[in-house]
HTML snippet that shows the backbone in 3Dmol.js (N, CA, C, O; Angstrom):
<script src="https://3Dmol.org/build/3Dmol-min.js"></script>
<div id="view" style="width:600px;height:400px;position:relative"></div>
<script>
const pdb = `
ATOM      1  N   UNK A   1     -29.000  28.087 -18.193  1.00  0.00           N
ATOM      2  CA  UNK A   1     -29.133  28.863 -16.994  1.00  0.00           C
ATOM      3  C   UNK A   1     -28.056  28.423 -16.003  1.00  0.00           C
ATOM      4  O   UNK A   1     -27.723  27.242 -15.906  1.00  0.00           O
ATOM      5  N   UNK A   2     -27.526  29.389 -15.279  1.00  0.00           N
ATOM      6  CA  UNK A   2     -26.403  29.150 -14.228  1.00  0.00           C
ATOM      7  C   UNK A   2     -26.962  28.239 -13.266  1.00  0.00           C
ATOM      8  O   UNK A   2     -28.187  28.281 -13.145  1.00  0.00           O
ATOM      9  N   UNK A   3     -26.342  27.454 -12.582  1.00  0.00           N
ATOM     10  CA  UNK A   3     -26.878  26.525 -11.521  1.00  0.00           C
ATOM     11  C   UNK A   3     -26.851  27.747 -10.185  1.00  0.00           C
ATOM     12  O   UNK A   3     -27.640  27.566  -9.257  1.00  0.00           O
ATOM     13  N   UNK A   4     -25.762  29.174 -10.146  1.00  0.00           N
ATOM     14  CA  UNK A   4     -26.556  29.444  -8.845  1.00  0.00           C
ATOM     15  C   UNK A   4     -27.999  30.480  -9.239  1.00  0.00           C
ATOM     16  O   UNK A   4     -28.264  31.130  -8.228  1.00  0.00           O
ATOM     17  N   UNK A   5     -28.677  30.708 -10.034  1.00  0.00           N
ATOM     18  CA  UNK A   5     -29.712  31.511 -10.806  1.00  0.00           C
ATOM     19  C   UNK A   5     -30.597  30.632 -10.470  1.00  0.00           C
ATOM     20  O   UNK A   5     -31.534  31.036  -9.781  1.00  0.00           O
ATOM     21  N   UNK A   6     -30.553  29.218 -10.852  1.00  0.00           N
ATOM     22  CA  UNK A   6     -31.285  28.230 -10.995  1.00  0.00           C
ATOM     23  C   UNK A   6     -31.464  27.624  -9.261  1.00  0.00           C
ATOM     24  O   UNK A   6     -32.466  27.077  -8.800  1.00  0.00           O
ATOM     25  N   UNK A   7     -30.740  27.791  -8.856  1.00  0.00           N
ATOM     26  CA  UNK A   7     -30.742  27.432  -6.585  1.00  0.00           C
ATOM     27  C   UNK A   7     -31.722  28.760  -6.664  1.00  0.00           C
ATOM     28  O   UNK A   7     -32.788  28.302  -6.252  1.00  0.00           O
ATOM     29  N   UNK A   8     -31.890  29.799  -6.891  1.00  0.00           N
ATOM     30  CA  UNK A   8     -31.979  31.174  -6.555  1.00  0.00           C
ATOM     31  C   UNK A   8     -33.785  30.716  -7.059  1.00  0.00           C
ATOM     32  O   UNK A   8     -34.492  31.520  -6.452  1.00  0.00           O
ATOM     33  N   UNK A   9     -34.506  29.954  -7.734  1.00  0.00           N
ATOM     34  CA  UNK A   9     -35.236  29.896  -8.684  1.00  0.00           C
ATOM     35  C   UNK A   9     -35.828  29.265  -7.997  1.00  0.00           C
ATOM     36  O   UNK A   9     -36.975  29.579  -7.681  1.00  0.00           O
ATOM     37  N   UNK A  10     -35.220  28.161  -7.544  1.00  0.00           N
ATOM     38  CA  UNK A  10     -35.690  27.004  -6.505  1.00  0.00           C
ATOM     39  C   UNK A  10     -35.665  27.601  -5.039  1.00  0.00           C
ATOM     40  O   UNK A  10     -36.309  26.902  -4.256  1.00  0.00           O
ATOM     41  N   UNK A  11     -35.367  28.174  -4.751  1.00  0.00           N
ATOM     42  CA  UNK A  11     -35.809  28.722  -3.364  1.00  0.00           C
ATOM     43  C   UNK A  11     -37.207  29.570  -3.454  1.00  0.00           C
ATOM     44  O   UNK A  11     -38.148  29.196  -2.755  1.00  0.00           O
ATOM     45  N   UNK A  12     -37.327  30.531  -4.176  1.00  0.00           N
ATOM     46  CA  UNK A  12     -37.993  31.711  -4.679  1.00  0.00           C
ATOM     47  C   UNK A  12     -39.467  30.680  -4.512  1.00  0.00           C
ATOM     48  O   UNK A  12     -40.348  30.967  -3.701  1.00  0.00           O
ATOM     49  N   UNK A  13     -39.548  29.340  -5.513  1.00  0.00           N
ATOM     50  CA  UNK A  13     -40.430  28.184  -5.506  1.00  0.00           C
ATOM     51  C   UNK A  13     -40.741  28.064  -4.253  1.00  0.00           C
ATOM     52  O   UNK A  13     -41.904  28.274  -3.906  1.00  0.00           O
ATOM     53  N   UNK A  14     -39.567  27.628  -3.143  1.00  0.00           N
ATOM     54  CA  UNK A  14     -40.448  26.982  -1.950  1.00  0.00           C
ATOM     55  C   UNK A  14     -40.631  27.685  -1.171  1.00  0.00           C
ATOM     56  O   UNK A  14     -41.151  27.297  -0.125  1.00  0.00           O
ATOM     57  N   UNK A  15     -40.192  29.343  -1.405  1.00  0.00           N
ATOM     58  CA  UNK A  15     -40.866  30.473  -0.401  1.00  0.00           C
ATOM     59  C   UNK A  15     -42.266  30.059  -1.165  1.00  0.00           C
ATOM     60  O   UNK A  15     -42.578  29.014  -0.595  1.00  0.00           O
ATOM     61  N   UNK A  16     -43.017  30.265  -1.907  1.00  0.00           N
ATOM     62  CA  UNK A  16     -44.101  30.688  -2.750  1.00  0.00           C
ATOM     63  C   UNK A  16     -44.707  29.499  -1.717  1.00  0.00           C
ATOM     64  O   UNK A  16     -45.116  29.795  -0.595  1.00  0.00           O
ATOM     65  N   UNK A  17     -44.715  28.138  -2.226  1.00  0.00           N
ATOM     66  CA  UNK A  17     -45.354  27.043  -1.246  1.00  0.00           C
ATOM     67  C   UNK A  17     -45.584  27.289   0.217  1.00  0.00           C
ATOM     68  O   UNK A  17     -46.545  27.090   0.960  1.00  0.00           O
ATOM     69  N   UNK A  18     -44.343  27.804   0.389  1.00  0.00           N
ATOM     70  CA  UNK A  18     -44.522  27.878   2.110  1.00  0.00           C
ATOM     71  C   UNK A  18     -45.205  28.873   2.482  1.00  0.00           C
ATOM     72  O   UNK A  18     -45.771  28.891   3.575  1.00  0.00           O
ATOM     73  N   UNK A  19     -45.264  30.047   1.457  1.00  0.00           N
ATOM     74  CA  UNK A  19     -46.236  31.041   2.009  1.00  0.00           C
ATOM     75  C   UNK A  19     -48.162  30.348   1.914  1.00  0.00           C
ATOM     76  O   UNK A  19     -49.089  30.591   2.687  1.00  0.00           O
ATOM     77  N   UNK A  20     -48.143  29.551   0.777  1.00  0.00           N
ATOM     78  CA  UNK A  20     -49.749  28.952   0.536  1.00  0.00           C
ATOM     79  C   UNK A  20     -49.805  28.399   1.683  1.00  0.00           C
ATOM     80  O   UNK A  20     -50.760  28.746   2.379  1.00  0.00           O
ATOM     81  N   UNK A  21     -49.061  27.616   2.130  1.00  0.00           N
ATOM     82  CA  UNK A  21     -49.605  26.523   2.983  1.00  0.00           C
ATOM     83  C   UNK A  21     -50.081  26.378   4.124  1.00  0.00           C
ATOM     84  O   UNK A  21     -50.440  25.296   4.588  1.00  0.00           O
ATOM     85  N   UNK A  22     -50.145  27.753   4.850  1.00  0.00           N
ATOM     86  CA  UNK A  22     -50.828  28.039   6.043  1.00  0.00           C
ATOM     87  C   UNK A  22     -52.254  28.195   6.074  1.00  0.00           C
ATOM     88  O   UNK A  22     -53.100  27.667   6.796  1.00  0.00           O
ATOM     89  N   UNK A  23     -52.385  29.343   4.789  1.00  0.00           N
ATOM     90  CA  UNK A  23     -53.794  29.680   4.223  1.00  0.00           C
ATOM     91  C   UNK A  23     -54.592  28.362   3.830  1.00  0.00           C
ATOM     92  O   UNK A  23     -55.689  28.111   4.330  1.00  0.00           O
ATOM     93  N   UNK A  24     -53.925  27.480   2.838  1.00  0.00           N
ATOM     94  CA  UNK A  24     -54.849  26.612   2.400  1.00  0.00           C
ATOM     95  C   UNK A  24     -55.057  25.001   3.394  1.00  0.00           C
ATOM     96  O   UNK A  24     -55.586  23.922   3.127  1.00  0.00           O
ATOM     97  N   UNK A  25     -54.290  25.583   4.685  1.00  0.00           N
ATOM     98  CA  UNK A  25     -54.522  24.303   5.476  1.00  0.00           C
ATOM     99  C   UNK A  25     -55.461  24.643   6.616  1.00  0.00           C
ATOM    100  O   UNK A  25     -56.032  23.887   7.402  1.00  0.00           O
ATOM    101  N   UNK A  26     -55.482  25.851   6.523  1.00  0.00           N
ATOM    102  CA  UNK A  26     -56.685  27.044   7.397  1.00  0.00           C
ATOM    103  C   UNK A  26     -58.196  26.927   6.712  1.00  0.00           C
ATOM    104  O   UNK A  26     -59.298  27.139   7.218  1.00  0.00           O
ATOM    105  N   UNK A  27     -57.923  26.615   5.708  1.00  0.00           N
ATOM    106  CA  UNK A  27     -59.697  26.651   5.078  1.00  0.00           C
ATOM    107  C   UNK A  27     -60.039  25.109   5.415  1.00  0.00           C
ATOM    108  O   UNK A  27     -60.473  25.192   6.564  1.00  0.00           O
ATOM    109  N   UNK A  28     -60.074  24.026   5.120  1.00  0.00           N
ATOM    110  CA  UNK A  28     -60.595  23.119   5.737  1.00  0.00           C
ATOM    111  C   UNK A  28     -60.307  22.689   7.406  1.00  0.00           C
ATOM    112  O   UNK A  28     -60.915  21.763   7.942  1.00  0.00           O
ATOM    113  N   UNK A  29     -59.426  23.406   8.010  1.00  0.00           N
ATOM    114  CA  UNK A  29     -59.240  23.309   9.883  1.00  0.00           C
ATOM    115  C   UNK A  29     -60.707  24.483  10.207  1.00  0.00           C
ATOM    116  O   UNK A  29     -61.585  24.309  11.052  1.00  0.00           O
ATOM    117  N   UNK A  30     -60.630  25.187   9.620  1.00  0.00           N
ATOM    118  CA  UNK A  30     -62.015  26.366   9.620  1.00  0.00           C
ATOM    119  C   UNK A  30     -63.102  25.638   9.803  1.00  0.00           C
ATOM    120  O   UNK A  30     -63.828  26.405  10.436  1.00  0.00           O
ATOM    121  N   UNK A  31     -63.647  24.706   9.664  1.00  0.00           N
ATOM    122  CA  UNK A  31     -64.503  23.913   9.461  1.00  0.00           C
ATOM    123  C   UNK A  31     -64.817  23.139  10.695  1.00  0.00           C
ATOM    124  O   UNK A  31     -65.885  22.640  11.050  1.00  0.00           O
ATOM    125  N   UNK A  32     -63.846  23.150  11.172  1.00  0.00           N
ATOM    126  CA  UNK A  32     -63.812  22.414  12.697  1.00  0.00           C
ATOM    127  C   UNK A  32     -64.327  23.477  13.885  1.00  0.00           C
ATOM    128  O   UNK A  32     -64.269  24.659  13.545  1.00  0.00           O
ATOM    129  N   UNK A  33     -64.618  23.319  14.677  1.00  0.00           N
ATOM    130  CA  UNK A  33     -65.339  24.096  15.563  1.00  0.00           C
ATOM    131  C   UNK A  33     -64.457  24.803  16.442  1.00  0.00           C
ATOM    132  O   UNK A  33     -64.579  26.016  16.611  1.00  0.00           O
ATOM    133  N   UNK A  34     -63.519  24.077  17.049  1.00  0.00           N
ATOM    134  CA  UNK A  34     -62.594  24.872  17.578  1.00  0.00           C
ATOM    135  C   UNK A  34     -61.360  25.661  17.059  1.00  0.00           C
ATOM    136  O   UNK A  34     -60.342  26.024  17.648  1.00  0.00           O
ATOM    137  N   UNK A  35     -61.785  25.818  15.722  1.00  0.00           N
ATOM    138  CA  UNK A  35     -61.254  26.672  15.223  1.00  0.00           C
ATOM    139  C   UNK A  35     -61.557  27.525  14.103  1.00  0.00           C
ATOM    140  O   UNK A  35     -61.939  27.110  13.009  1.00  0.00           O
ATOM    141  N   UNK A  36     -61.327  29.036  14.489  1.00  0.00           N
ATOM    142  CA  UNK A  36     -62.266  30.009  13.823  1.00  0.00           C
ATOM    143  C   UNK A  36     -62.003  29.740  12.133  1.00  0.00           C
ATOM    144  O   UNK A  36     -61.269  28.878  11.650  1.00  0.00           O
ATOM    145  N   UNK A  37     -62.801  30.709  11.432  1.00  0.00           N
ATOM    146  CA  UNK A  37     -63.011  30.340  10.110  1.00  0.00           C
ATOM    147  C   UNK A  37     -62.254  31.428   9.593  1.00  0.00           C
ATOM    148  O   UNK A  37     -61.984  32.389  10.314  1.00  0.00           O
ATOM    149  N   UNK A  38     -61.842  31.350   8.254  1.00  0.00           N
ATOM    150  CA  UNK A  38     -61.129  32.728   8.553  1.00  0.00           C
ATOM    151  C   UNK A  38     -62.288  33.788   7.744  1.00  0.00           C
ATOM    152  O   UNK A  38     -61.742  34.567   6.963  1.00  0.00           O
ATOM    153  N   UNK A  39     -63.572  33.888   7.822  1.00  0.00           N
ATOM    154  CA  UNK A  39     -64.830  34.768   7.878  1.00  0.00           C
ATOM    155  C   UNK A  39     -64.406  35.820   9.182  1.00  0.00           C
ATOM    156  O   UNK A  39     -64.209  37.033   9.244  1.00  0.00           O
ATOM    157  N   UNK A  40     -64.375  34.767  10.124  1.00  0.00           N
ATOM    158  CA  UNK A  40     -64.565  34.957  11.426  1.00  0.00           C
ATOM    159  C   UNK A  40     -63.555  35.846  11.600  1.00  0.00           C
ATOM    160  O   UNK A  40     -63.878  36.941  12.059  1.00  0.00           O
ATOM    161  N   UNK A  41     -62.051  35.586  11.268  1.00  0.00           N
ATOM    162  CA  UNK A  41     -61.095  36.275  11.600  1.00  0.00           C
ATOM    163  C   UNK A  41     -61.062  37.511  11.084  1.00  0.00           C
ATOM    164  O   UNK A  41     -60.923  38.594  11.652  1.00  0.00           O
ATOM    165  N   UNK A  42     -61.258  37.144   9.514  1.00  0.00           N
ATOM    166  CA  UNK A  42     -60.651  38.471   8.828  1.00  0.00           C
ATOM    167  C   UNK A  42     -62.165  38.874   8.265  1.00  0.00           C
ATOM    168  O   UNK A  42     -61.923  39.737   7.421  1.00  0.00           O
ATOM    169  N   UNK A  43     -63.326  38.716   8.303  1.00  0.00           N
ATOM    170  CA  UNK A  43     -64.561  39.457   8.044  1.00  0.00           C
ATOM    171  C   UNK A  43     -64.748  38.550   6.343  1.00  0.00           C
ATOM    172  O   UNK A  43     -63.940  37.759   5.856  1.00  0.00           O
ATOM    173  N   UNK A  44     -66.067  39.011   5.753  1.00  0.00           N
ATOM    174  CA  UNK A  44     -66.134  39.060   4.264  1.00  0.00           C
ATOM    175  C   UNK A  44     -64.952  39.512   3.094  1.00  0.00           C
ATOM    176  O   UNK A  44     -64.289  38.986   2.200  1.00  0.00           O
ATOM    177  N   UNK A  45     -65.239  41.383   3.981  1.00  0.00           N
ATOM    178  CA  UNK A  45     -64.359  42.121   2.932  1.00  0.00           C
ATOM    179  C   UNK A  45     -62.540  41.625   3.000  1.00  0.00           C
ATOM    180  O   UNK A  45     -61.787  41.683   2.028  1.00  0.00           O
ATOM    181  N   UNK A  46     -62.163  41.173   4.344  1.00  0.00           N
ATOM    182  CA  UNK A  46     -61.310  41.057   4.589  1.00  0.00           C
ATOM    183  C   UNK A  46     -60.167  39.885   3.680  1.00  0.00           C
ATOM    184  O   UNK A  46     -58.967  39.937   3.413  1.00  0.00           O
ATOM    185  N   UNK A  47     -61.172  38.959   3.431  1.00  0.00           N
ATOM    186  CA  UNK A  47     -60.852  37.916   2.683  1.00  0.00           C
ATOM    187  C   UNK A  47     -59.511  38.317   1.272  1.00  0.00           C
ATOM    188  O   UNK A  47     -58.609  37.673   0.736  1.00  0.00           O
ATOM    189  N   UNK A  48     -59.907  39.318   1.181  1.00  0.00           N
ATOM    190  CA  UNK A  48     -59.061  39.140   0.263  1.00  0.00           C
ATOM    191  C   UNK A  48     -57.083  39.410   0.712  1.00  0.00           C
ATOM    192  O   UNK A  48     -56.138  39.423  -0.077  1.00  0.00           O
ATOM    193  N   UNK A  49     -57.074  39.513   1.593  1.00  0.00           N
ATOM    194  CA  UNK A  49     -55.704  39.896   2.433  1.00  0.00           C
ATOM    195  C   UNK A  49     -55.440  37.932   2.256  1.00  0.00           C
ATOM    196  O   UNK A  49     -54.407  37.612   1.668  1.00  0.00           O
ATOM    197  N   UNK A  50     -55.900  37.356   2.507  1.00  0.00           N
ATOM    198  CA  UNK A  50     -55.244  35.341   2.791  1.00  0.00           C
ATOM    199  C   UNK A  50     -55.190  35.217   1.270  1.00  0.00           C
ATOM    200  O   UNK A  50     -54.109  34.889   0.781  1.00  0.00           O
ATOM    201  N   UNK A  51     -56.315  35.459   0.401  1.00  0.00           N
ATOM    202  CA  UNK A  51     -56.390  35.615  -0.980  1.00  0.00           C
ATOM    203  C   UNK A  51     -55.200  35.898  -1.932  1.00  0.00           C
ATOM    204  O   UNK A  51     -54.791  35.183  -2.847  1.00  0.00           O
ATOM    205  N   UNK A  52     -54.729  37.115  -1.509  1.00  0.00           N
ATOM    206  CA  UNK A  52     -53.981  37.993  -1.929  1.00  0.00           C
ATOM    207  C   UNK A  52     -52.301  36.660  -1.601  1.00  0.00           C
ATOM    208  O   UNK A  52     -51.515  36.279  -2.469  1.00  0.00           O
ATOM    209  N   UNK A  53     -52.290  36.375  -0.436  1.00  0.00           N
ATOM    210  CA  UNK A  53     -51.364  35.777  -0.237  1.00  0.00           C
ATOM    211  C   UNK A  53     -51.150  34.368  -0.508  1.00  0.00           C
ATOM    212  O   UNK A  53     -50.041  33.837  -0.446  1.00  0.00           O
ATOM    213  N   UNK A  54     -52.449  33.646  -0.870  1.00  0.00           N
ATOM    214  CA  UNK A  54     -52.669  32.831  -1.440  1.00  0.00           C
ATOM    215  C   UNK A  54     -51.603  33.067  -2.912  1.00  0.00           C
ATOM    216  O   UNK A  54     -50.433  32.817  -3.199  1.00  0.00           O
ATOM    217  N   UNK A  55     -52.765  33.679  -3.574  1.00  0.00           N
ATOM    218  CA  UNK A  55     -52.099  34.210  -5.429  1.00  0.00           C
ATOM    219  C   UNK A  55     -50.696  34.528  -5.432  1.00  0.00           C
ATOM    220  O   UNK A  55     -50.003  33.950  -6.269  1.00  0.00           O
ATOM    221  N   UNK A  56     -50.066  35.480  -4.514  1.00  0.00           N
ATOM    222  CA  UNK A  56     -49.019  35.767  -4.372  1.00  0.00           C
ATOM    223  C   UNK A  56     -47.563  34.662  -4.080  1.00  0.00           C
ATOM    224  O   UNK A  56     -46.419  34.783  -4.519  1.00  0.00           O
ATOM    225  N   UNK A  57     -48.012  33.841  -3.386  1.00  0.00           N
ATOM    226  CA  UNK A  57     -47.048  32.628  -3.071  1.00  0.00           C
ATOM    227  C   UNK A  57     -47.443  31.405  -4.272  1.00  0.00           C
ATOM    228  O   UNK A  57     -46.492  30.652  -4.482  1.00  0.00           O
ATOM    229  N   UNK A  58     -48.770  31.085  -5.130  1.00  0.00           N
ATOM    230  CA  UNK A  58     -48.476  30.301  -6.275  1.00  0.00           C
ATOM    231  C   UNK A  58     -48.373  31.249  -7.374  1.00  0.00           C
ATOM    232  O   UNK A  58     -48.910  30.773  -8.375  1.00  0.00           O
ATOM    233  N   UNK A  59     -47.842  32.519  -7.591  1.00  0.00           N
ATOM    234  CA  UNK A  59     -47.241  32.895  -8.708  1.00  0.00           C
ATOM    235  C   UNK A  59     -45.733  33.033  -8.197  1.00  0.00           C
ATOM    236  O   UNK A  59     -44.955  33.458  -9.051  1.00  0.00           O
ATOM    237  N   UNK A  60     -45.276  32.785  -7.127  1.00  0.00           N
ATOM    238  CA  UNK A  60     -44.164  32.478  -6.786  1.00  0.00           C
ATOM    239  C   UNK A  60     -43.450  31.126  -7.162  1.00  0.00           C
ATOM    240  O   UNK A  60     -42.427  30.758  -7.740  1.00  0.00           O
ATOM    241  N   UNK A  61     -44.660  30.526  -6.452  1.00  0.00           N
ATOM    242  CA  UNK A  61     -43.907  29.363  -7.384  1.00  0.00           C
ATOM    243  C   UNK A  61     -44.479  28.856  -8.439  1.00  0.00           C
ATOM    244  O   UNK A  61     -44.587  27.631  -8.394  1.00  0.00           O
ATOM    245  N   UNK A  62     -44.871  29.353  -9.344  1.00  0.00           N
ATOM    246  CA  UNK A  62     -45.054  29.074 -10.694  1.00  0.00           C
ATOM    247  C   UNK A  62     -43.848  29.724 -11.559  1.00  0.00           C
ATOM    248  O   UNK A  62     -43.573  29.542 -12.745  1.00  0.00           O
ATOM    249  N   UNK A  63     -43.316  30.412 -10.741  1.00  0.00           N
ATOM    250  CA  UNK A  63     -41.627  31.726 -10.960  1.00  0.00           C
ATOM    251  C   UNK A  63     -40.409  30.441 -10.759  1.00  0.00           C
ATOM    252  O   UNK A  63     -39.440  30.169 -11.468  1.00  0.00           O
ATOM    253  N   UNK A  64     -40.876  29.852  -9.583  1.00  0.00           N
ATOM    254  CA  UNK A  64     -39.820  29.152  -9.023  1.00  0.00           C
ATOM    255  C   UNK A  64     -39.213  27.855  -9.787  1.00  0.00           C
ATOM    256  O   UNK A  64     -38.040  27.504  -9.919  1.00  0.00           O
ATOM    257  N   UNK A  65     -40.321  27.315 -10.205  1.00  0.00           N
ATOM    258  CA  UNK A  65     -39.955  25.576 -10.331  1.00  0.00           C
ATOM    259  C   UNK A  65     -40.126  25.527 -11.920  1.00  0.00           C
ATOM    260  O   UNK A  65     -39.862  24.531 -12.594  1.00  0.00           O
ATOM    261  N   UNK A  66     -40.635  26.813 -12.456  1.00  0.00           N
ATOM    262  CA  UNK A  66     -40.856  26.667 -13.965  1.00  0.00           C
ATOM    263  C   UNK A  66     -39.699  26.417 -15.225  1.00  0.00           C
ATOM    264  O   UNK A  66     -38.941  27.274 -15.679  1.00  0.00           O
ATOM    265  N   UNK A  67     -39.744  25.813 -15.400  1.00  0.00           N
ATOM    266  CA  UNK A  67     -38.279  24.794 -16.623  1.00  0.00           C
ATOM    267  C   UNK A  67     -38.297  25.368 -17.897  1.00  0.00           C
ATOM    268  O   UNK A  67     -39.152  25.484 -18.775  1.00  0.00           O
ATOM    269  N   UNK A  68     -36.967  25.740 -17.747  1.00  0.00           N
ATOM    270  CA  UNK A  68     -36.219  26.624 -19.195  1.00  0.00           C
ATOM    271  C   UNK A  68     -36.071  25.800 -20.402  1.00  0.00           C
ATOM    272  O   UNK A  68     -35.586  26.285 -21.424  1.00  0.00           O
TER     273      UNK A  68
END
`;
const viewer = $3Dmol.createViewer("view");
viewer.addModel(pdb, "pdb");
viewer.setStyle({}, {cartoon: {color: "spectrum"}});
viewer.zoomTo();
viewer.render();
</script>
């Protein structure tokens, strides 16, 4: 694989992380009182929108960092 394909591969990776990491640092801060849950924010049905972006940023980087 080309090394710039392979930069291109590795970025793609730490978009994917950086998109999880808001969501999954939001579910245990949720827990804390002064700060809403995301029930609260985005409803039951709603859940699946953080979900969605959850899955979406670790199949990103499961795209990203995965070795040829």
């Amino acid at each position: 694989m080309r090394p710039a394909s392979r930069r291109a591969l590795r970025t793609l990776g730490v978009i994917g992380v950086l998109a999880t990491v808001p969501v999954l640092a939001w579910l245990p801060l949720g827990m804390l009182e002064s700060v809403p849950s995301m029930i609260d924010v985005f409803g039951v049905a709603g859940l699946r929108i953080p979900a969605s972006v959850t899955v979406g940023g670790l199949l990103l980087a499961a795209i990203g960092f995965f070795e040829w």
